[in-house]
KELO-870385 format. One record per residue: residue in one letter; x, y, z of N, C-alpha, C in turn. Coordinates in steps of 0.05 Angstrom, whole numbers, padded with zeros to 5 digits, always signed. Example, Ala and Ser with C-alpha at 12.3 -4.5 7.8 and 13.67 -1.06 7.14 Angstrom:
2
a+00264-00114+00156+00246-00090+00156+00264-00066+00156 s+00257-00045+00142+00273-00021+00143+00258+00001+00157 
***
This chain:
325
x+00024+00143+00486+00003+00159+00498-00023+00153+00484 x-00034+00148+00489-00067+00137+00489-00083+00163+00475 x-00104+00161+00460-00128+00178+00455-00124+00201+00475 x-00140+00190+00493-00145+00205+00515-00119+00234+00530 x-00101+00223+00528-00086+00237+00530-00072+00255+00515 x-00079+00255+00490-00085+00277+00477-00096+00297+00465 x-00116+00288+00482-00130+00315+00477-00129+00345+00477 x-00132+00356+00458-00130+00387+00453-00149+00403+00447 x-00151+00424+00474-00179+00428+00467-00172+00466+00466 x-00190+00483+00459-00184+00509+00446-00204+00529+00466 x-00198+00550+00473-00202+00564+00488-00244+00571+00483 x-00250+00569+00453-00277+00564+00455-00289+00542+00464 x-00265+00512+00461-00285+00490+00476-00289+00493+00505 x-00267+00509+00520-00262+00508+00553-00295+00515+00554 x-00296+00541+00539-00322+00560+00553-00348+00546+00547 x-00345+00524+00526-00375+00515+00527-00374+00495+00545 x-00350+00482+00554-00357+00460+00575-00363+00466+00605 x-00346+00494+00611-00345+00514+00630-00383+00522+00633 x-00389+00532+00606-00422+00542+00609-00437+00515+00618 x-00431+00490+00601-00444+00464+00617-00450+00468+00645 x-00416+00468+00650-00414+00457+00686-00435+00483+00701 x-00437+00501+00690-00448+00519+00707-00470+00519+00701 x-00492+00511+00676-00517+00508+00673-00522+00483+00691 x-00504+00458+00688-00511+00432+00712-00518+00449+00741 x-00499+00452+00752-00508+00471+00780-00512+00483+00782 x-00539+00506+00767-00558+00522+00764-00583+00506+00768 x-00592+00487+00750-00609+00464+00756-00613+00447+00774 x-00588+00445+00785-00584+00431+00818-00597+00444+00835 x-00586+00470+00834-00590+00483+00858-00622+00505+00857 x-00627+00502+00830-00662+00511+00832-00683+00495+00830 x-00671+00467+00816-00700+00447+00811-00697+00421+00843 x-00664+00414+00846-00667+00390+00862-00662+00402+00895 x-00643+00429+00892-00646+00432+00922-00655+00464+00933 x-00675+00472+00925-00690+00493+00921-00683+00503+00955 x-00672+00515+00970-00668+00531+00996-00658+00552+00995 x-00661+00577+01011-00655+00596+01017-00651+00597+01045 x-00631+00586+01054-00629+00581+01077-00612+00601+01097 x-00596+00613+01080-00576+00639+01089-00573+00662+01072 x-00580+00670+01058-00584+00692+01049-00610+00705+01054 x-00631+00698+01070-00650+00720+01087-00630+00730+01113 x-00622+00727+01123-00607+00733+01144-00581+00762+01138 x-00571+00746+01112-00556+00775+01105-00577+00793+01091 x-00597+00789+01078-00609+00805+01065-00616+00835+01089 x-00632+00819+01110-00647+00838+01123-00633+00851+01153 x-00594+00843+01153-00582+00852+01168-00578+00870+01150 x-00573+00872+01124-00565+00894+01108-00590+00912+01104 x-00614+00900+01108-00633+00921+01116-00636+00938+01143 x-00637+00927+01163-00622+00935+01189-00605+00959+01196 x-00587+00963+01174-00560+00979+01167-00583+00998+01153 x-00585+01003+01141-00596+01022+01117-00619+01036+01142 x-00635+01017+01160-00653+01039+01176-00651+01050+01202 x-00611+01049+01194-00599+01059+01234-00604+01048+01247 x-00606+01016+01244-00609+00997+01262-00586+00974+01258 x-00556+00993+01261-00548+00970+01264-00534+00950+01292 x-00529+00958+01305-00530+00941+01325-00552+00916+01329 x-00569+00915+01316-00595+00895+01324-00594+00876+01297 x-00571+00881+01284-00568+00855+01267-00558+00834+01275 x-00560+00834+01303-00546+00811+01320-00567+00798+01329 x-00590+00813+01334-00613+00808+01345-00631+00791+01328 x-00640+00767+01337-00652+00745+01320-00687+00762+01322 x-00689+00761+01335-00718+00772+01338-00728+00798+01316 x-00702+00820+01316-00704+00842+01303-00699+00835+01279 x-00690+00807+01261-00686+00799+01235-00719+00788+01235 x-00720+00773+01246-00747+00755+01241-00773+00773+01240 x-00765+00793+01263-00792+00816+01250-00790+00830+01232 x-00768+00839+01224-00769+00852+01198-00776+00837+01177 x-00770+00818+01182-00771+00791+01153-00810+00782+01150 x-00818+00782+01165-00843+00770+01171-00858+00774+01148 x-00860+00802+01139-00876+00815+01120-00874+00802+01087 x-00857+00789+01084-00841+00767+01062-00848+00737+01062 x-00855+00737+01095-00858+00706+01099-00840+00692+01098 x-00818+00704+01099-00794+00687+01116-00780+00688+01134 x-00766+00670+01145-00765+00668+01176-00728+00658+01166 x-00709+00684+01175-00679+00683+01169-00664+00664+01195 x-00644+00662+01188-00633+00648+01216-00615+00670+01222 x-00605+00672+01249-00587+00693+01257-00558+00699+01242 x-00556+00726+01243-00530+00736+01228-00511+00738+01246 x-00488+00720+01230-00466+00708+01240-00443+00722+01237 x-00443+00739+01209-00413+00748+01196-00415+00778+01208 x-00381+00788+01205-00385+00808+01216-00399+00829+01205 x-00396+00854+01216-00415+00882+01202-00409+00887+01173 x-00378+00877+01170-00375+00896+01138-00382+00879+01117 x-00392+00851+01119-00406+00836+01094-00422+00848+01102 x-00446+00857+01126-00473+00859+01119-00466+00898+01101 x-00454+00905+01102-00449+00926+01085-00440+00928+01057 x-00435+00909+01048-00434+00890+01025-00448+00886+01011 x-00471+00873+01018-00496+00866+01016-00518+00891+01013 x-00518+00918+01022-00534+00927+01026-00536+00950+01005 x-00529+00946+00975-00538+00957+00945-00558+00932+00941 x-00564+00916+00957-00581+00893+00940-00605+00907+00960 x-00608+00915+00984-00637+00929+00998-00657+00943+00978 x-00641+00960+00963-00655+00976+00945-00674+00967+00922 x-00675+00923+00928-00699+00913+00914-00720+00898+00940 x-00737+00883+00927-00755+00867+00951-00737+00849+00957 x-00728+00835+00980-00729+00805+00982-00717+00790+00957 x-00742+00775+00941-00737+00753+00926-00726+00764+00906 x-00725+00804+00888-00715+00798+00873-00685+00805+00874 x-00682+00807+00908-00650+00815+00913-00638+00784+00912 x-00649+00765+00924-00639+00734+00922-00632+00731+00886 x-00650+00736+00865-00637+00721+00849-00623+00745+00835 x-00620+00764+00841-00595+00788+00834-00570+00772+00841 x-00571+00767+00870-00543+00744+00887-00540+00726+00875 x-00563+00705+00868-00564+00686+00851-00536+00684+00827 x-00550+00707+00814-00541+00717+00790-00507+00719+00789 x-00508+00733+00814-00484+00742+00821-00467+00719+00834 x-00470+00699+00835-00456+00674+00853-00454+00660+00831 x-00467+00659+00804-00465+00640+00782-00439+00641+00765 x-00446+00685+00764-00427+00694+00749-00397+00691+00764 x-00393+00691+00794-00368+00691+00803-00360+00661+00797 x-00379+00633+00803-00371+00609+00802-00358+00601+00772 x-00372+00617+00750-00359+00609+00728-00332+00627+00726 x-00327+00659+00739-00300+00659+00736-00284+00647+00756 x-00296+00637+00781-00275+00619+00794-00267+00592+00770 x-00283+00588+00765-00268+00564+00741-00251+00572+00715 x-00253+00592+00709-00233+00601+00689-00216+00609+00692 x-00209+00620+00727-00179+00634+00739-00166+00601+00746 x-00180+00581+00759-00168+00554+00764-00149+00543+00746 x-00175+00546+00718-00159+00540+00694-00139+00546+00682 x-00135+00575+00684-00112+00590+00677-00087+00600+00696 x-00088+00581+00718-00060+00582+00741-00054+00560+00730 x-00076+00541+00730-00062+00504+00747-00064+00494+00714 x-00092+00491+00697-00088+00481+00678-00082+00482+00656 x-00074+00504+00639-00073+00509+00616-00061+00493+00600 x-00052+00478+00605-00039+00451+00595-00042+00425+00592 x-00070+00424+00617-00074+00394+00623-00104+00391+00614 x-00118+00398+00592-00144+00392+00596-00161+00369+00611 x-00147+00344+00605-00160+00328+00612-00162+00323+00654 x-00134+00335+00661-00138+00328+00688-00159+00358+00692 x-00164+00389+00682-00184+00405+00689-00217+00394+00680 x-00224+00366+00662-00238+00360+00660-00248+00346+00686 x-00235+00334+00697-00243+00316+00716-00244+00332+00746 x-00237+00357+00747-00236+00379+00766-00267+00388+00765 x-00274+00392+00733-00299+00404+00735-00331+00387+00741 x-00320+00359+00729-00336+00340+00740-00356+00338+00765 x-00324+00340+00779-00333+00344+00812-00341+00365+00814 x-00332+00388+00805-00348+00414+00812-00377+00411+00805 x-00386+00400+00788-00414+00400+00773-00432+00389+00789 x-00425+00368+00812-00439+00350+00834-00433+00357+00856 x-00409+00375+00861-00399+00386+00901-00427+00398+00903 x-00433+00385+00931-00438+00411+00951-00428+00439+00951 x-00401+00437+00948-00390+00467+00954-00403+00493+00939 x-00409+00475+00909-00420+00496+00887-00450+00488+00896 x-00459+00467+00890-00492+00472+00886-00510+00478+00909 x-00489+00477+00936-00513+00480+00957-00504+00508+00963 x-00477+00525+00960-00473+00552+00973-00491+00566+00947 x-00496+00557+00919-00510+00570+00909-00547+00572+00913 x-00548+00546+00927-00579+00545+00927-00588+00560+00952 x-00559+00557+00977-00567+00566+01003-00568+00600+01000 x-00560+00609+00977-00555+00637+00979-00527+00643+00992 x-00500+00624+01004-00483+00629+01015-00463+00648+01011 x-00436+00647+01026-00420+00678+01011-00401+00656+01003 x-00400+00624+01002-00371+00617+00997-00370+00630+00968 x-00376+00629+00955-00371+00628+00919-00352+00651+00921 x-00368+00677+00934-00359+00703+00927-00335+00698+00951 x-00334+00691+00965-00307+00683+00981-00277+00666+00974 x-00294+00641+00956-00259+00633+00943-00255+00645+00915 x-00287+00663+00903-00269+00680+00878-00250+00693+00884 x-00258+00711+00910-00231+00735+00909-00207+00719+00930 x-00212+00701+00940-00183+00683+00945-00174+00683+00926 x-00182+00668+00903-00163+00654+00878-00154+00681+00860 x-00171+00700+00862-00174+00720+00848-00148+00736+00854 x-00141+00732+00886-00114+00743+00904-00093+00737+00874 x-00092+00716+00874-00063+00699+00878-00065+00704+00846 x-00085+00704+00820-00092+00710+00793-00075+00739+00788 x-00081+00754+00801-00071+00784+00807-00050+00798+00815 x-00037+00778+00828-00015+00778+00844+00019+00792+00828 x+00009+00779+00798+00037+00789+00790+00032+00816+00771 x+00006+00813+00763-00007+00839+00756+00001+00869+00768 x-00014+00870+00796-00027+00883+00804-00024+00881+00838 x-00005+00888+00846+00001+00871+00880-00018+00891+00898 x-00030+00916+00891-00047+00931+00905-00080+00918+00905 x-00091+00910+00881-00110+00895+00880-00115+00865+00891 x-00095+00865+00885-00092+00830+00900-00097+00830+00924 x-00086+00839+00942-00081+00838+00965-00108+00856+00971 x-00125+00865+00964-00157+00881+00971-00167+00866+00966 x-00167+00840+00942-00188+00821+00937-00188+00804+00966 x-00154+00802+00968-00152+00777+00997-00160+00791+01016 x-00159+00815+01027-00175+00826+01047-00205+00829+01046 x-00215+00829+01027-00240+00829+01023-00250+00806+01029 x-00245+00778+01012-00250+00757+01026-00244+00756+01053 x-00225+00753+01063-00223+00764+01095-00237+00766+01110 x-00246+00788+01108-00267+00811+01119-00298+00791+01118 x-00307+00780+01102-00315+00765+01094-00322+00735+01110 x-00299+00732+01109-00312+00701+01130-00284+00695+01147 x-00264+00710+01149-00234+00707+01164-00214+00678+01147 x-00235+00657+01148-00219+00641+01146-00192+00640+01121 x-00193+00659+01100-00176+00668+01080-00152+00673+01085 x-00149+00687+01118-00128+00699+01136-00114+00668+01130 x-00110+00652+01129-00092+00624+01127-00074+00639+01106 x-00075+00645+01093-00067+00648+01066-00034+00675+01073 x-00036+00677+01085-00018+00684+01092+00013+00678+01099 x+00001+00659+01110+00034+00633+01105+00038+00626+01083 x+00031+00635+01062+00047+00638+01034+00057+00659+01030 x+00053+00675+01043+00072+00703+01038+00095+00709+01052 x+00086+00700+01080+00106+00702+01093+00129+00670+01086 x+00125+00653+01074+00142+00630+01065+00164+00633+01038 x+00140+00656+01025+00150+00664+01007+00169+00685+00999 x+00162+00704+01031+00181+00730+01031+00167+00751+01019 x+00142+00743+01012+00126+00766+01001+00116+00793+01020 x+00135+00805+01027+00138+00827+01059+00116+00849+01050 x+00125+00853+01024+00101+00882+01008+00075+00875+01008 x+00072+00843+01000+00046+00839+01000+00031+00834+01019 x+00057+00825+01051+00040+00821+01070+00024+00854+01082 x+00047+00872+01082+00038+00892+01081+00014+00910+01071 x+00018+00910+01048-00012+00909+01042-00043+00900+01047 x-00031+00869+01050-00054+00860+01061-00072+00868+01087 x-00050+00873+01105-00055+00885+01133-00062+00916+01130 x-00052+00933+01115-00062+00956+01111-00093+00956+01103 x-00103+00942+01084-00130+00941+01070-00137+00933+01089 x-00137+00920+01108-00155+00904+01137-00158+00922+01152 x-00137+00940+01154-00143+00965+01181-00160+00983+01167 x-00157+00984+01135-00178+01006+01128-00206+01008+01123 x-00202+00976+01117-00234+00967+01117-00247+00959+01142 x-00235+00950+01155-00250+00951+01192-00253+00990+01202 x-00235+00997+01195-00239+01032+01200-00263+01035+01196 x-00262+01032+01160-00282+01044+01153-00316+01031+01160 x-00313+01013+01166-00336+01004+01175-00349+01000+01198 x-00325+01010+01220-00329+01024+01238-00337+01050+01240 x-00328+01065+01224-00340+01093+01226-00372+01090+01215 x-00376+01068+01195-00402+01070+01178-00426+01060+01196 x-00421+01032+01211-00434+01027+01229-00426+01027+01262 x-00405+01039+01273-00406+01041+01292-00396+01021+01317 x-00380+01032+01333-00365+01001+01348-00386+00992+01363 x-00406+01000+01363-00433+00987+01382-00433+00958+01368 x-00436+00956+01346-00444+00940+01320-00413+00912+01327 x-00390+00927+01321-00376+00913+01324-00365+00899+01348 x-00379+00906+01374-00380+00887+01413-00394+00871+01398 x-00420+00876+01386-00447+00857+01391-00425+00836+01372 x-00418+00846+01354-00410+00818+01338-00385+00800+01349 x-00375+00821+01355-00354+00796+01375-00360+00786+01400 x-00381+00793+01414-00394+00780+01447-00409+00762+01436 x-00429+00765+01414-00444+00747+01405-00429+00718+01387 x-00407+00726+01377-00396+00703+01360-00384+00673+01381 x-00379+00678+01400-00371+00648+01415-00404+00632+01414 x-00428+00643+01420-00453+00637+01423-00455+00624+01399 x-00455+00643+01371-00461+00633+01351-00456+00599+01343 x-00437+00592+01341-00409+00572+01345-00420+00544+01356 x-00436+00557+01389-00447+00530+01398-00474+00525+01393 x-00489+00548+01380-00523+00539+01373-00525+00519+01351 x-00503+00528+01325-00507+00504+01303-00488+00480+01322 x-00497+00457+01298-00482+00435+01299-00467+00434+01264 x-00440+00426+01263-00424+00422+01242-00427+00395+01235 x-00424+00394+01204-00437+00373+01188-00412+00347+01185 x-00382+00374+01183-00351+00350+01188-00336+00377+01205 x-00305+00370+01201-00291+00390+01211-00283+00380+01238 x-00257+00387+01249-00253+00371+01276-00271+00378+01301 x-00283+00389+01301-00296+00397+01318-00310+00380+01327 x-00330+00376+01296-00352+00354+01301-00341+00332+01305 x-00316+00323+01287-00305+00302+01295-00294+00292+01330 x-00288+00306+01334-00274+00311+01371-00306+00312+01381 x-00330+00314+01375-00354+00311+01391-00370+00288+01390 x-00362+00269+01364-00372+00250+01362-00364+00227+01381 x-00323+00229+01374-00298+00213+01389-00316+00218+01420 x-00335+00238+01428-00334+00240+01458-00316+00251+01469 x-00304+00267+01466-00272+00278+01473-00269+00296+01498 x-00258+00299+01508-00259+00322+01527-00271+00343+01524 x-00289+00365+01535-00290+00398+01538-00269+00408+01520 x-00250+00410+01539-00234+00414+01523-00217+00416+01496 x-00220+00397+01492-00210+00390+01468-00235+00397+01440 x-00254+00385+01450-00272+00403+01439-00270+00436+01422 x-00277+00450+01455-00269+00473+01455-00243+00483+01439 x-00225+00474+01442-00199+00486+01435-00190+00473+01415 x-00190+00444+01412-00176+00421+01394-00186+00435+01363 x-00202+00441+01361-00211+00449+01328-00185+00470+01314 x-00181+00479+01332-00165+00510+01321-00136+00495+01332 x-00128+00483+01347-00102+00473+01348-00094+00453+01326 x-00102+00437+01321-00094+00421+01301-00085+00426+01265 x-00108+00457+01261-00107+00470+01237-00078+00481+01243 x-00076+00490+01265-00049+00506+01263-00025+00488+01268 x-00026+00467+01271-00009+00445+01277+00001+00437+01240 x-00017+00436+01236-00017+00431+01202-00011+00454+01183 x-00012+00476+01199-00010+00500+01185+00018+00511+01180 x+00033+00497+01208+00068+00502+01216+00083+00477+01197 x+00065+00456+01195+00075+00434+01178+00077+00433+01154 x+00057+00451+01148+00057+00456+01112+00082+00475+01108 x+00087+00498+01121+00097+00525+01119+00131+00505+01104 x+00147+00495+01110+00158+00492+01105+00168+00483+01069 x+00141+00474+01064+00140+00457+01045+00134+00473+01017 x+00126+00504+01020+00116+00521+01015+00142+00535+00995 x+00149+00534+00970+00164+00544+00953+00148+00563+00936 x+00129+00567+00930+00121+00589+00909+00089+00594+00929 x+00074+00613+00928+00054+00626+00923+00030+00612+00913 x+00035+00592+00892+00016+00567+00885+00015+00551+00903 x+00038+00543+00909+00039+00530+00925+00022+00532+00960 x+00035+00559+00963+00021+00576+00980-00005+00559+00980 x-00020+00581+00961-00048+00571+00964-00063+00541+00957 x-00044+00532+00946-00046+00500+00950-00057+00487+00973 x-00042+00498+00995-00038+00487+01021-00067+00504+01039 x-00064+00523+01031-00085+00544+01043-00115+00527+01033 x-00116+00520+01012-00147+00515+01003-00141+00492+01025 x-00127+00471+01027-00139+00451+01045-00149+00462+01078 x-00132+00482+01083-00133+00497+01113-00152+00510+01114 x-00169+00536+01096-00183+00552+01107-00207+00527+01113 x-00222+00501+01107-00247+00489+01111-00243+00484+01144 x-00210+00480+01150-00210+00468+01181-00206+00490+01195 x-00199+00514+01189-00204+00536+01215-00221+00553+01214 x-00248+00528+01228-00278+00544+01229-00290+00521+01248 x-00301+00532+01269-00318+00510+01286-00341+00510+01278 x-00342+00513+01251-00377+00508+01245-00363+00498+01207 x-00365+00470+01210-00362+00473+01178-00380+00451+01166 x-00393+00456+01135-00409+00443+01126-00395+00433+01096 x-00415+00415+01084-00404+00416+01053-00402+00441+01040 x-00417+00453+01045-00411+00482+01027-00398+00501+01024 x-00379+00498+01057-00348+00508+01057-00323+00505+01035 x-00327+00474+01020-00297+00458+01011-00300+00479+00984 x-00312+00503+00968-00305+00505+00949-00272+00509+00950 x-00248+00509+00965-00227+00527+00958-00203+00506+00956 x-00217+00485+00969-00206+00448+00967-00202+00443+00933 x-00212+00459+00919-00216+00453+00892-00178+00462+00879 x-00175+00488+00900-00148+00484+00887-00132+00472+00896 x-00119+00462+00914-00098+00438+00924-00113+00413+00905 x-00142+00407+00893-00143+00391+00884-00128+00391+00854 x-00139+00419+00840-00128+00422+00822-00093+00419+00819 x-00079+00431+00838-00046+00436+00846-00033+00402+00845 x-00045+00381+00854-00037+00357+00864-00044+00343+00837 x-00070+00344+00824-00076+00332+00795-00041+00344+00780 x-00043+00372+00776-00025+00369+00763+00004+00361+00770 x+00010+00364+00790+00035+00345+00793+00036+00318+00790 x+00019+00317+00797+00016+00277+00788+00026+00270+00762 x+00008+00291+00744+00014+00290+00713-00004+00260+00710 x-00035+00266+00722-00050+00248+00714-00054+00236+00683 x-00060+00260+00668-00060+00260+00641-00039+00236+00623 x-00008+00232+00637+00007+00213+00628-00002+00186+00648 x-00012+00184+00662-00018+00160+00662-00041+00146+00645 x-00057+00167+00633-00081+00147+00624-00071+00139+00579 
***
């Protein structure tokens, strides 16, 4: 075994290389790709909410006038009502200094998304979590959802955060995974690890926290709020264009309407019944899940793949990269 592969490194070196990776894409994402490209949109739907206006957080016109006074111009709000309720303890500052409150708050979740990674998949392998963080320090996933203001960060923390918790705490777990959920849906994959696994309590749970948190945010904003967001979401879908993802791919190929239309969400689930089998533990689980939630979304960009990081992590260590070098 070579140098390299023995390396041993101590729970204070993790955190200074950990503080690195996260000072690298802090500087990425404020000096080389400076945008706020989606977080005006949740900002001032969560303002919207706060002035009994929520139904008109659907309304592009009623964001952009409220926003005007800031001098910025949001793009339409996409997610459902209970992120923009989420979001709306940050109203109670201006604008810019609620962005780098989020800011703040997407740095601090990205560095514990790297220390929960570390402590499922690597605790053993420094050198293959070195080369995990690498990539993390240059993805898209991290430096543009942090520059765009996006929700992935806070979305694959409390994924990973699920499965961290899990033997803990099976009531919390299963509220982090609904929360992400609730959040952007696509987390709902994650489920075919429970059910593969026989995890019946936890699926339970999980579905309980979903009925209580759509309840409750139904009662808070009202099912007016929740038509507009489901009549409006097929719309949403075809105004952007997707950066990869089958979708785009099936539009490029020229493909049928059809297939188009439908092919995006068939094929994830085609892959979804294919994995299920293969599925022995809960890691594993979500092994399979990080590669699935990026493909069941007809709108996907680089800044989706943070959750790709764990099947990346899961597959390094089976390899047992570390003994080959």
């Amino acid at each position: 075994m070579s140098f390299i592969g023995d390396i041993t490194l101590r729970e204070r070196d993790f955190t200074v290389i950990e503080i690195v990776v996260v000072l690298a894409v802090f500087v990425q994402a404020v000096f080389v790709l400076p945008c706020r490209a989606d977080f005006p949109s949740f900002y001032y739907a969560a303002k919207l909410l706060t002035l009994g206006r929520a139904p008109e957080i659907y309304d592009e016109n009623a964001l952009v006038s409220l926003a005007c006074d800031d001098g910025v111009k949001p793009y339409p709000y996409i997610y459902n009502p209970f992120f923009a309720l989420l979001v709306v303890p940050l109203t109670a500052f201006g604008y810019r200094t609620a962005y780098w409150l989020y800011f703040l708050l997407q740095i601090t979740l990205l560095w514990a998304f790297m220390r929960i990674l570390r402590r499922e998949f690597f605790d053993n392998n420094p050198l293959q979590f070195l080369f995990v963080l690498f990539a993390l320090t240059f993805s898209g996933s991290s430096v543009k959802s942090l520059a765009y203001g996006q929700s992935n960060i806070v979305v694959a923390f409390l994924w990973l955060l699920s499965l961290h918790l899990v033997r803990k705490n099976r009531f919390t777990s299963m509220l982090a995974l609904s929360v992400s959920t609730l959040i952007k849906l696509t987390p709902a994959v994650s489920v075919i690890a429970l059910i593969a696994t026989k995890k019946w309590k936890l699926l339970g749970y999980f579905i309980l926290y979903l009925a209580i948190l759509v309840l409750f945010s139904l009662f808070v904003v009202g099912p007016d709020t929740w038509s507009a967001f489901l009549s409006g979401a097929p719309s949403f879908t075809r105004r952007f264009v997707s950066e990869t993802g089958f979708r785009r791919l099936f539009e490029l190929l020229k493909l049928s309407g059809i297939l188009v239309s439908y092919g995006w969400i068939v094929v994830p689930l085609a892959l979804m019944f294919a994995s299920f089998p293969r599925i022995k533990s809960l890691k594993h689980g979500w092994a399979y899940s990080g590669w699935l939630i990026p493909m069941f979304s007809p709108l996907v960009w680089a800044h989706h793949f943070l959750p790709t990081f764990v099947p990346f992590a899961f597959s390094g260590k089976k390899l047992g990269i570390a003994r080959c070098l």
